[in-house]
C-alpha positions, 0 to 999 in steps of 0.5 A: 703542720708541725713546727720545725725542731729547735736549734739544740734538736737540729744540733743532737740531730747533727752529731755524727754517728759510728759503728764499732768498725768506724764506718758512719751510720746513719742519724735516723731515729730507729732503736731496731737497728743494731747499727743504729744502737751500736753507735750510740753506745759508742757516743755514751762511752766517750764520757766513760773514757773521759773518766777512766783517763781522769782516773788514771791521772789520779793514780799516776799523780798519787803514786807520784806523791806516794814515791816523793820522799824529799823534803819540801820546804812549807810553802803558803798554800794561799794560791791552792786555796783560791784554786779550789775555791774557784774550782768549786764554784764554777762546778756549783755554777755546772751543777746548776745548770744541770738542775734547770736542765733537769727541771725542763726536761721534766716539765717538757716531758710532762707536756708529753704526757698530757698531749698523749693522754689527749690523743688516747681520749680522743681514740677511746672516744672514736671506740665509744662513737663506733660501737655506739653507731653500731648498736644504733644501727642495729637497734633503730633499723625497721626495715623488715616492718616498712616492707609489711607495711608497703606490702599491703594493696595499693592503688599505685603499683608503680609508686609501691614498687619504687618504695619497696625497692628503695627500702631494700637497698637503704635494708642492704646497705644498712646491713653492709654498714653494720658489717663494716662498723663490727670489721672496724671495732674487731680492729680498734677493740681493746688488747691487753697483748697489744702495744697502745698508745696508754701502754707506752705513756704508763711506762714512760711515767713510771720511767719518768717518775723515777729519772726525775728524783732521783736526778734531782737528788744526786745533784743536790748531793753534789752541791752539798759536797762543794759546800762541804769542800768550801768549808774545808778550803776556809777552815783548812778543816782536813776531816771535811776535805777527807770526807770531800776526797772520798765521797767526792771521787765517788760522786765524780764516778757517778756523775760521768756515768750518769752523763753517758746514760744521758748524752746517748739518750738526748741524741735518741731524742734529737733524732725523734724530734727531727722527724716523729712522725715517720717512726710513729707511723712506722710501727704498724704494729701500735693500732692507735697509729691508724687513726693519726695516719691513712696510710695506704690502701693496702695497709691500712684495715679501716680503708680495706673495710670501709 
């Protein structure tokens, strides 16, 4: 029995879903429906828009400053200092967060990875016993050799007979076995052309392999400029408060960018976990599912065949 999701799943679970047309879409995990990815296009773009209005205010706020051509009286600039500094590590307190979150993800992630890896040991194991049982089958059966030795004259016909016939249905239902068990290998054999569970965990690293790092890396990059911002706040440095205003602007782009990249993505996943099995089980077209799952008489092959 699996364990019922978390309460952060049943919260991205329960983030309403809309189309282009603002009609609600429903909050089942299915990356084939075009409805279903509409929407959380939709969901990664609200982050997107928050950053074109924040640009925007920019360029308004400079085009004011730009046009202001009376003189101001120097004033202490004691309160902005304070502003920024406060600013800045509330910011450093987010970006820290954002490290743990990244951290977590990544070893439940890998947690992932090592059940998948022990569920794929366990169907090449299943392959291994099957061909195994099958060449047993046909290797240790003797039953050609048993009917020439039953077929020599004996005393108790009735008792022979009774033997023979034995011998022929264990022969025919040897047979039907050794049938069944090449239906079930041709279905379990394995397909370079053929989705399988070691397929998607070898992508899935390779993705994970790269989001991780580099995740990593863009945070500390952005810390490094808090720092950088810190300095030049204290200091009253303008050279690091230039380089802040331009490397920063660029991070802030990146940073919103990368968050509509992963609010859609963590909503996908929410709506996985609530129910996996029912999208696993679903892709009758990944073989490997036939071992987890019966199914029904009519589409699974190991029950048509066996």
């Amino acid at each position: 029995k699996m364990e019922p999701p978390s309460m952060i799943v049943r919260l991205l679970h329960s983030v309403p879903r809309f189309n282009i047309t603002l009609h609600r879409v429903s909050n089942t995990f299915n990356p084939n429906s075009d409805s279903y990815v509409e929407s959380l296009g939709i969901l990664a773009s609200i982050p997107a828009a928050v950053l074109i209005v924040s640009l925007i205010g920019l360029l308004l706020y400079l085009l004011t400053r730009c046009c202001d051509r009376k003189p101001r009286r120097s004033k202490s600039n004691a309160c902005q200092k304070c502003t920024l500094l406060i600013v800045t590590i509330l910011c450093g307190c987010a970006i820290g967060l954002g490290l743990y979150g990244n951290d977590d993800l990544h070893n439940g992630v890998l947690q992932v990875f090592g059940s998948g890896r022990q569920v794929e040991a366990l169907v090449k194991s299943v392959r291994n016993q099957t061909d195994t049982l099958k060449h047993n089958l046909k290797s240790r059966v003797v039953m050609s050799e048993l009917e020439d030795i039953f077929d020599k004259p004996t005393s108790n016909q009735t008792a022979l007979t009774i033997v023979l016939y034995t011998v022929r249905q264990v022969k025919d239902n040897t047979t039907l076995a050794i049938n069944a068990l090449e239906a079930v290998s041709y279905f379990i054999r394995s397909s370079h052309s053929e989705v399988t569970i070691k397929n998607v965990l070898d992508t899935a690293e390779f993705y994970e392999s790269i989001r991780w790092p580099v995740t990593l890396g863009f945070l500390a990059v952005l810390l490094l400029l808090c720092t950088i911002l810190i300095i030049g706040v204290a200091r009253s440095s303008r050279c690091a408060l230039i380089f802040f205003s331009v490397f920063g602007l660029l991070g802030v782009t990146l940073c919103w960018l990368l968050s509509s990249i992963y609010l859609a993505g963590a909503i996908a996943l929410g709506d996985f976990c609530v129910k996996p099995n029912e999208y696993i089980c679903s892709q009758q077209k990944v073989p490997d599912i036939h071992y987890t799952n019966c199914g029904t008489v009519g589409t699974n092959p190991f029950i048509l065949r066996l």
